[in-house]
N, C-alpha and C positions, 0 to 999 in steps of 0.2 A: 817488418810489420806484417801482422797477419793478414790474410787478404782474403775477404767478404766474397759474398757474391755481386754487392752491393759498388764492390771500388776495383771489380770485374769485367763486369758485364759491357759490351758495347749498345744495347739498347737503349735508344732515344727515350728519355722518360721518367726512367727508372729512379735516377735519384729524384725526382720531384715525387713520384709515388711514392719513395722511401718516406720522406720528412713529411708529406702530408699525411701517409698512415701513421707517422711517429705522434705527429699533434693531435692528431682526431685520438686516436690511443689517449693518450694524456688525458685532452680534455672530457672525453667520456669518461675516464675513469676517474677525474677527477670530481665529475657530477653525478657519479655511481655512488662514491665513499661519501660526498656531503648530501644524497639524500637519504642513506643506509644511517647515516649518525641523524637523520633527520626523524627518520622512521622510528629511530630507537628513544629520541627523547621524545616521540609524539605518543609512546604507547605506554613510554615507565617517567616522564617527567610529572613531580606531585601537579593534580589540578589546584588551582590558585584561587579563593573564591572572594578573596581581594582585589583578584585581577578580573575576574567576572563581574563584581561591583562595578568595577569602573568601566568598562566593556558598556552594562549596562543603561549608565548615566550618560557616557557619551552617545548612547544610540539617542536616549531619550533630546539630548540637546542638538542633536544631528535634524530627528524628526520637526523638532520645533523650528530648527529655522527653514528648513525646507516647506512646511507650512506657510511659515509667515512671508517668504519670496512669492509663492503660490497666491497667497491672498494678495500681497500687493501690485500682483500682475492681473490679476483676475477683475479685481474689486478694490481700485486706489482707496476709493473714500471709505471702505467698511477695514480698513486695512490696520487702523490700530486697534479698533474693535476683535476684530478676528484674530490677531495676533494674541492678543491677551488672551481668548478664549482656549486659544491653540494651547498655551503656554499652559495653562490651569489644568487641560485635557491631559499634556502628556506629563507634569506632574505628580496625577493621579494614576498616571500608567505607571508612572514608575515608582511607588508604593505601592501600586499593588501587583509589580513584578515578584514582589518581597511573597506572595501570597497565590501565583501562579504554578500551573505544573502538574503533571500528570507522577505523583511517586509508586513506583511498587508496590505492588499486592505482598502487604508484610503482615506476617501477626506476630504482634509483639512478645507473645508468650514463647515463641522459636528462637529471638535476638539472639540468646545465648546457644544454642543449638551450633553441633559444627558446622551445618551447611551454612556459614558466612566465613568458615576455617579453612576451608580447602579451596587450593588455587584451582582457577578455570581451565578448562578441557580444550574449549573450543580454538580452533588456530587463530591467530591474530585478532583476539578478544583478551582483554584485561579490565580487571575490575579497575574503578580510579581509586588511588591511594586514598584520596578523602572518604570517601564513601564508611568506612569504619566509621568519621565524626558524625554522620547520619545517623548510623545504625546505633551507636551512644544515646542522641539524641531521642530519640524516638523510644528506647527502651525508658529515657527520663521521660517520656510525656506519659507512658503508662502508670506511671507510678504519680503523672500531674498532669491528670486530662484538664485540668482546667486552667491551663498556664497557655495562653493565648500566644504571648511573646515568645514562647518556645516552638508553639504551631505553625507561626510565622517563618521562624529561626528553618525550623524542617522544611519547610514548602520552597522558602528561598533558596537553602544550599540544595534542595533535588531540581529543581529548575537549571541551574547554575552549573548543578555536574551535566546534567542532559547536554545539556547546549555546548560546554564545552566536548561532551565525550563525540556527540555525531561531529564537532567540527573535523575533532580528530579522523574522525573516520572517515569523513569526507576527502580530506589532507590527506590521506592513505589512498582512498579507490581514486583518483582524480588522479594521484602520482605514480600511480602501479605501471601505465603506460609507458610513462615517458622514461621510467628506469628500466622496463627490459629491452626498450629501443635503445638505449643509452651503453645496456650490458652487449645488447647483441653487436653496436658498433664496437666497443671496446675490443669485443672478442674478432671481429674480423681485420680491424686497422691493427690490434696487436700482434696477428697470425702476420697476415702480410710483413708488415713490419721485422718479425723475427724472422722469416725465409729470406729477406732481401741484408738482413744484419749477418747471417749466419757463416761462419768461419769454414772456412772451405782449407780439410788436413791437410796438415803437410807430411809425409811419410818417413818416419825415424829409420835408421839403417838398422837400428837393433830389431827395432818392432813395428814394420810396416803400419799394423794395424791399430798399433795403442793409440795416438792421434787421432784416428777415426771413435775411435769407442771412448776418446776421454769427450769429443768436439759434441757427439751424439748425447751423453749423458747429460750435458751441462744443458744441449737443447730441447730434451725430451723433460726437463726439470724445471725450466721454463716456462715450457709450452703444460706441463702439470700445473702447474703455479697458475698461469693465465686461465686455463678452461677452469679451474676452481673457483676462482675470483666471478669469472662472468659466470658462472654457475650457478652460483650462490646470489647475484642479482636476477637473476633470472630468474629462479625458484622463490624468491622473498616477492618478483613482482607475480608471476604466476600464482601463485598463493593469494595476495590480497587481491584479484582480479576474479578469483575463480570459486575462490573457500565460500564457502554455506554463509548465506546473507543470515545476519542477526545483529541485535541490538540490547539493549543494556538491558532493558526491562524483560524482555526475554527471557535473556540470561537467569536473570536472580530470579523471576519466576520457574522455572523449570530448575533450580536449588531449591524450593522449598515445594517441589512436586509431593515426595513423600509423604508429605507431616499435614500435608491437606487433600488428603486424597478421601479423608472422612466426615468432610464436608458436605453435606447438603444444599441442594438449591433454594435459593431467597428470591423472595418476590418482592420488589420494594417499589411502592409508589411517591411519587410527591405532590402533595395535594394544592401547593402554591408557592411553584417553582418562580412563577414572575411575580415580582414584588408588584403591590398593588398600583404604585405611583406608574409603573411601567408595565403594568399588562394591556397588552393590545393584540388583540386576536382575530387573525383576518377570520369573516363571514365562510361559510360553504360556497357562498353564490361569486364570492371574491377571490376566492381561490381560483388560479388558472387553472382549465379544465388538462388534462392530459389523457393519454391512452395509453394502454400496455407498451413497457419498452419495445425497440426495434430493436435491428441488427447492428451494430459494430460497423465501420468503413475503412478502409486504408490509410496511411497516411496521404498527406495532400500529394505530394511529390508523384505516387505509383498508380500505374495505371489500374485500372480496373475491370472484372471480368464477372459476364453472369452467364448462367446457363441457359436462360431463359429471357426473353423482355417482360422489363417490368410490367405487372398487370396494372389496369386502370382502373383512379381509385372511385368507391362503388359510391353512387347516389349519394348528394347531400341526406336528403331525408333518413335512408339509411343508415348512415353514418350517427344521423344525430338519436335515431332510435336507439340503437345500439347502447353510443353512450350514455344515454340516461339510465340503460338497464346497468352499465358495467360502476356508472357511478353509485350505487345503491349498493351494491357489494363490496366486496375483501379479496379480487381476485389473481391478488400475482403476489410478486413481494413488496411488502412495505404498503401495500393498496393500491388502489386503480392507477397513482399516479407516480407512484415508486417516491413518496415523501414520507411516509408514518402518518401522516393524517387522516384521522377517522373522522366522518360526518356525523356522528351520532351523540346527543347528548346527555342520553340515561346509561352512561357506563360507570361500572361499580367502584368503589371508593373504599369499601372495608373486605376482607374475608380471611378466613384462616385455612390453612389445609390440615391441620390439627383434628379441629373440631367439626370443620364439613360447613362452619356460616362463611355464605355468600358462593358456596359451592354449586352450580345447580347440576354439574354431573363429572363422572370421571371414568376413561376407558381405559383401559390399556389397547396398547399400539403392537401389532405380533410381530412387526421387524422394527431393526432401531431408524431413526436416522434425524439428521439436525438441520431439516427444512423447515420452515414455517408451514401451518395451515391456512389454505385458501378457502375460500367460504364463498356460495353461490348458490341464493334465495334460503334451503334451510339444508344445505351439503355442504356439506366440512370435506377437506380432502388434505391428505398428508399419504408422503412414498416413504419408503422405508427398503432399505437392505441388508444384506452382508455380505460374504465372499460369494455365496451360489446362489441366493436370490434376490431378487427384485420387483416390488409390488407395489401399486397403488391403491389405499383403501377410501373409503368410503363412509362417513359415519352423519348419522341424524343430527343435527343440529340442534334440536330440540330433546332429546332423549339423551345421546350420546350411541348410543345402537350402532353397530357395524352393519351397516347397511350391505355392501359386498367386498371381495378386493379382485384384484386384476393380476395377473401374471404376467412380466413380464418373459416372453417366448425366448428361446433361441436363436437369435442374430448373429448373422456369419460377421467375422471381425477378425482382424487381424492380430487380434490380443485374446490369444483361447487359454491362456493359463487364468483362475481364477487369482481378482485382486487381492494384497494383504496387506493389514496393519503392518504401518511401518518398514514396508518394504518400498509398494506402493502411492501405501496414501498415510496419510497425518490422520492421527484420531481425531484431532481437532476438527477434519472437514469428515472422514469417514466416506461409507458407498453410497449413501446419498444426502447431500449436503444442498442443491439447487432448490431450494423452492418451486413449484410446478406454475402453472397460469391454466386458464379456463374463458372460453367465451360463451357459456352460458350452455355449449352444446357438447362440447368437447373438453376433457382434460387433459394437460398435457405434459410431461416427465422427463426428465435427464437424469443420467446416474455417473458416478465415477465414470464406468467404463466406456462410457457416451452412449449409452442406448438412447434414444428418443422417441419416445411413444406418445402415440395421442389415443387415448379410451373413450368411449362415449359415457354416458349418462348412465347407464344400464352397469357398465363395467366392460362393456366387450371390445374388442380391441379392433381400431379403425384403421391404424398403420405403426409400421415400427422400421426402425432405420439404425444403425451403429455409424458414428461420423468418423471412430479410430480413435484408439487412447492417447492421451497427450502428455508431451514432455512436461511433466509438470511436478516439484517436488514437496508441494504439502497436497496434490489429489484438487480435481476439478470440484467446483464451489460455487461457479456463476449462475446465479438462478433465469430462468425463461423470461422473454420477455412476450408481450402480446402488441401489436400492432393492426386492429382490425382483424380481416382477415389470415393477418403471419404470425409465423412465430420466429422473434430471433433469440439466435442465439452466436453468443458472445466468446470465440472457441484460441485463446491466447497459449499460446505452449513458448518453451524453451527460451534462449534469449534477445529471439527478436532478430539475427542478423539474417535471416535470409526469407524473402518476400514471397508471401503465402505460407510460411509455417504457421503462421496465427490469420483468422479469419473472422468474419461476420458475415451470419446467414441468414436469410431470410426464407424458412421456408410456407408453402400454403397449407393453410390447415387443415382444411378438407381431405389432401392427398396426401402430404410430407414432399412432395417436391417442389426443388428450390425455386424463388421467385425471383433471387439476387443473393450473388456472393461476391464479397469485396476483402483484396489478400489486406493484410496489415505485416507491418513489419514490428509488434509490441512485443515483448517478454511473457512469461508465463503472468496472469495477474486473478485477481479472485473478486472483484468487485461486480455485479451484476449491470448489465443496461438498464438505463431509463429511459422508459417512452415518455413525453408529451410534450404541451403545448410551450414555446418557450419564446413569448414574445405574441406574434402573428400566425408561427410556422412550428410544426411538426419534428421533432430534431430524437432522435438515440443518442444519448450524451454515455459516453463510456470511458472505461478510465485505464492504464496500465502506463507505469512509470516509461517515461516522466510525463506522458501525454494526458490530456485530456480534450477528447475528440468529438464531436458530433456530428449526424451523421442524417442526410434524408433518408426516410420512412419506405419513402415511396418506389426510389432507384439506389439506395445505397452508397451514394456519393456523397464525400467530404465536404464540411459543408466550413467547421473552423475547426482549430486547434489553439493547445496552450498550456505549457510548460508545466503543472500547476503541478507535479509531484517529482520527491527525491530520495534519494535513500533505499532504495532498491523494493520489494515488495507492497505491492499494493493491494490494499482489503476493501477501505468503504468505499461505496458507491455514490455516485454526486449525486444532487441533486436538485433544484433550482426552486425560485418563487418569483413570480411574475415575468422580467428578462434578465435575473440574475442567476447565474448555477456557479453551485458552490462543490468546491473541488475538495477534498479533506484526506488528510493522510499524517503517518508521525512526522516527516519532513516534506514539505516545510510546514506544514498546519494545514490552516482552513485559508482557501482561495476563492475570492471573486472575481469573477467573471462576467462581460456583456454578452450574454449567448444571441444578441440579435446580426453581432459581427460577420465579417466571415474572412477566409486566409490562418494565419501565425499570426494570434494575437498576443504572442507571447512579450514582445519589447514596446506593448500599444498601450495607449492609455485605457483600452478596453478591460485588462488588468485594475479592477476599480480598488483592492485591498488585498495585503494578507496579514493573516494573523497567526503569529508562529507559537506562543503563549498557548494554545490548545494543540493537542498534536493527539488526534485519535488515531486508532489503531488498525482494529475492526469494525468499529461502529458507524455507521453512515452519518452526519449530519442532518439535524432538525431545523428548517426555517419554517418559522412561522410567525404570523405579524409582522413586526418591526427586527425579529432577536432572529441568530442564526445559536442551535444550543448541540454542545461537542461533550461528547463521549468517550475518556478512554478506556485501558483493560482495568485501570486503578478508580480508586473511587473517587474523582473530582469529576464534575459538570461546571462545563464553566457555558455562559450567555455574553452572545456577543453582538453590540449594534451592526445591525446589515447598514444604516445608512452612515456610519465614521469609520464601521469596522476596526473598533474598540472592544477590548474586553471590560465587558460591568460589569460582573460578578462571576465569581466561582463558587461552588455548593463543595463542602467534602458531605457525599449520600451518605456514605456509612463506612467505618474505621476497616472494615477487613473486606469491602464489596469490591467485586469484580468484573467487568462486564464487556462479552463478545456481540451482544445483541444489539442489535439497533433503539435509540429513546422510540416513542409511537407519542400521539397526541390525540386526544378525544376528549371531551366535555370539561374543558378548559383546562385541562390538568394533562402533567408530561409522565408516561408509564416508562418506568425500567426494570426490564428483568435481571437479577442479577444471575451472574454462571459459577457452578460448582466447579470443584475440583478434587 
């Protein structure tokens, strides 16, 4: 018999390490090969949208009876009542699942065009096999815009793929872990394993050495064989773990990049978005009042550090002076209170840019950039850049006049190469993307590169700081927030594994130094802070997957948390009405929230809804009244009761619209701009 090292050796042990490295081998490898066959029918097995029907109805009958347990533990005696109600409710959700969905920015005059002919680029992205019986369909409705049952037909199977495609993709980054732990054991119990098996020569009289060099080959071809195998899961889980986060809609937009790139921007309003039986629109004076975002905080767990003690916050009277001024204006993102709600009710309802009616001026802007403009008393303010400069202007309100602009100076920084398209930053955000803020004395600026300036009123420049460019792979985005006296700001890079890469500042505005800094441990994320009132108290509600965090004003500490996003990148910004803040993202949807809470309210009943049927993208969420209304890049709006956190209707705006901007609200009507390409 040949004789191992294994049936050798006198050390205690050895054959129990033999056979336990044998099994663990085995069984990794055997959980290697069925999640590699798992992976491969989860990326090319046809999607089923028979099987998604049913998926479907079963949710719907899952929800009913979990209501109807709910009411009879709640409310014995209203219990056949409310069952019945329940019952009627999610029937109506599930006709009009048939009619939900955010589909692709498609124009039908391309359907035939290759770009639906060429396979995807991207690693571990594929189109779903069904997707062609869309792209069918959709070519039949132009030729029969007015076959309703086909419009239904398309809304349904693009809902259907969505939902099936992120499960998938969920099913993938959820499993990426546990197979290259699974590869890396396979690979060290099989090594072992093969050292403790290995044939120990016995030397031929003709050929000492042949023995050795036949025992050597057999084990070096082995040990080729094993590192290939664990290799190859190792690389298949590094890959889904690490590869460029995207998602379906993405994808087929950036295929018909070309063919719309001589597109125009559209302005499209809707003059009565809420049906008349169901408009209810809170008052100005109903409105919870808010203040400019704050800073970002840590998560609950880490501790926290400032440079400074918090300052003390300044006289009621003052305070309240202040905000009566700051409420009268436009001045951060989204308004005073980071909702889209304007208090004014002579805002315009017709105009053309054609013909110049309902225009009352137009400037040109001398650098580019895709911040909003901020407005205070009759100053308009919007920054602008490109690779070498950086500036803030200035224009009359009333005229449109370029009143001045401001230079941003020379800031030492540890990032001296100038920024570039596509290297650096995404066109999509570009070298200034933040929106500025304003307390009525000072304005205040971020740019890619993180410069942060505050200018005065005149234009001249008050302070300037670089906080250092951030891991970040579509370009910094989060606009200022204002908090009385601070400014925060919101500073997320890379992916969140080590405490203080991602931060929340708080600095004063008068000087530029810090009030309060608190580390976070969040991912790169693009969604700006919200300041105000939420409830009783004061809160910076901030978002970056999967967290959604708030945070005191005053000292920068965590105040609650909550699970409310998935699927890796995050865009909109939350934002709340009375004590509920709504969390919104492509996965899982739109989230409510009791911001009065405080802790991980993630597994609580504080978690009062979500609603997965809307899945914005970029666009922030609009509450107002009674209705929470969702945005995504495609052209569907849908309206959803904040108090059952149901979907009641969806709008298709317009057959080829697209939209990165946030809705706004002003003189009972909901503004959408749409975006070019």
């Amino acid at each position: 018999m040949q004789q191992t090292v294994l049936n050798t050796t006198q050390v205690k042990g050895v054959s129990f390490l033999y056979y336990f490295a044998y099994a663990t081998a085995v069984a990794s490898g055997v959980f290697c090969v069925l999640f590699l066959g798992l992976l491969f029918n989860n990326y090319f097995a046809p999607y089923s949208p028979e099987k998604l029907d049913e998926m479907i109805r079963r949710q719907a009958v899952f929800d009913q009876e979990v209501e109807r347990k709910k009411a009879e533990t709640t409310q014995p005696e209203q219990a056949a009542q409310q069952a019945a109600a329940v019952a009627e409710e999610n029937a109506e959700e599930a006709r009009d699942a048939a009619s939900t969905g955010q589909r692709p920015d498609i124009d039908p005059a391309q359907l035939e065009s290759k770009v639906f002919s060429d396979d995807p680029k991207i690693p571990f992205l594929l189109l779903p096999s069904d997707y062609k019986e869309l792209v069918e369909l959709r070519h039949q409705l132009a030729q029969e815009t007015g076959n309703q049952e086909l419009r239904n037909r398309i809304r349904q199977l693009d809902q259907q793929l969505r939902i099936e495609y992120f499960r998938r993709k969920e099913i993938a980054a959820s499993g990426a872990p546990f197979l290259m732990i699974a590869a890396i054991v396979f690979l060290f119990s099989a090594r072992i394993a093969a050292v403790l098996n290995r044939k120990i020569p016995v030397p031929r009289p003709d050929d000492p050495q042949a023995a050795r060099r036949e025992g050597s080959r057999l084990t070096q071809l082995g040990l080729i064989a094993v590192l290939l195998g664990g290799a190859l899961c190792v690389g298949v889980s590094v890959g889904l773990m690490f590869s460029e986060r995207s998602d379906l809609e993405t994808f087929l937009i950036s295929k018909l990049a070309e063919s719309e790139k001589s597109k125009t921007p559209e302005l499209t309003i809707l003059e009565e978005v809420v049906p008349s039986e169901q408009k209810t629109v809170t008052e100005p004076s109903q409105l919870a009042k808010s203040e400019p975002p704050a800073a970002e905080s840590q998560p609950k767990a880490e501790p926290q550090t400032s440079t400074e003690p918090a300052a003390q916050p300044a006289a009621d009277s003052n305070r309240e002076a202040f905000l009566a001024k700051w409420e009268k204006n436009w001045p951060g993102f989204r308004g005073p209170d980071g909702s889209g709600i304007g208090r004014f009710e002579n805002t315009p309802t017709t105009w053309d840019f054609e013909t110049g009616e309902g225009i009352v001026w137009k400037t040109d802007v001398p650098l580019p950039g895709h911040n909003s403009p901020i407005l205070w008393d009759n100053r308009v303010f919007l920054s602008g850049a490109d690779s070498e400069n950086r500036k803030v202007f200035c224009f009359d309100a009333e005229k449109g006049t370029l009143l001045w602009e401001s230079t941003v100076p020379e800031i030492p920084r540890t990032h001296t190469a100038p920024l570039e398209l596509g290297v650096d930053l995404n066109e999509d955000t570009g070298f200034a993307a933040p929106t500025m803020t304003t307390d009525g004395e000072r304005v205040y600026a971020i740019f890619a590169n993180l410069d942060l300036i505050a200018v005065d009123f005149e234009g001249k420049l008050v302070w300037a700081k670089n906080l250092g460019l951030p891991d970040n792979h579509y370009g910094y985005s989060a606009s200022l927030a204002l908090y009385f006296d601070r400014i925060i700001v919101q500073y997320d890079q890379g992916e969140g594994r080590k405490e203080g890469d991602s931060k929340l500042f708080a600095f004063r505005g008068t000087t530029g130094e810090i009030v309060w800094e608190t580390p976070r441990t969040m991912m790169s994320s693009w969604p700006s802070p919200v300041v105000r009132k939420v409830g009783e108290r004061w809160q910076i509600l901030t978002g970056a997957d999967p967290w959604l965090v708030s945070y005191d004003p005053e000292s920068g500490k965590e105040l609650w948390r909550c699970k409310a996003y998935g699927g890796g990148d995050t865009a909109a910004s939350p934002t709340a009405l009375g004590t509920i803040v709504f969390a919104a993202n492509a996965m899982p949807g739109i989230t409510a929230i009791d911001g009065t809470a405080e802790g991980d309210l993630t597994k609580t009943d504080k978690v009062l809804w979500k609603e997965s049927g809307a899945r914005p993208d970029a666009c922030s969420p609009l509450a107002v009244g009674n209705h929470v209304f969702s945005l995504g890049q495609g052209p569907y709006m849908q309206c959803i009761d904040i108090e059952k956190g149901i979907m009641i209707w969806e709008l298709e705006v317009d057959e080829n619209a697209s939209f990165y901007s946030s809705p706004g609200f002003a003189g009972g009507k909901i503004y959408l701009f749409d975006k070019y390409e």
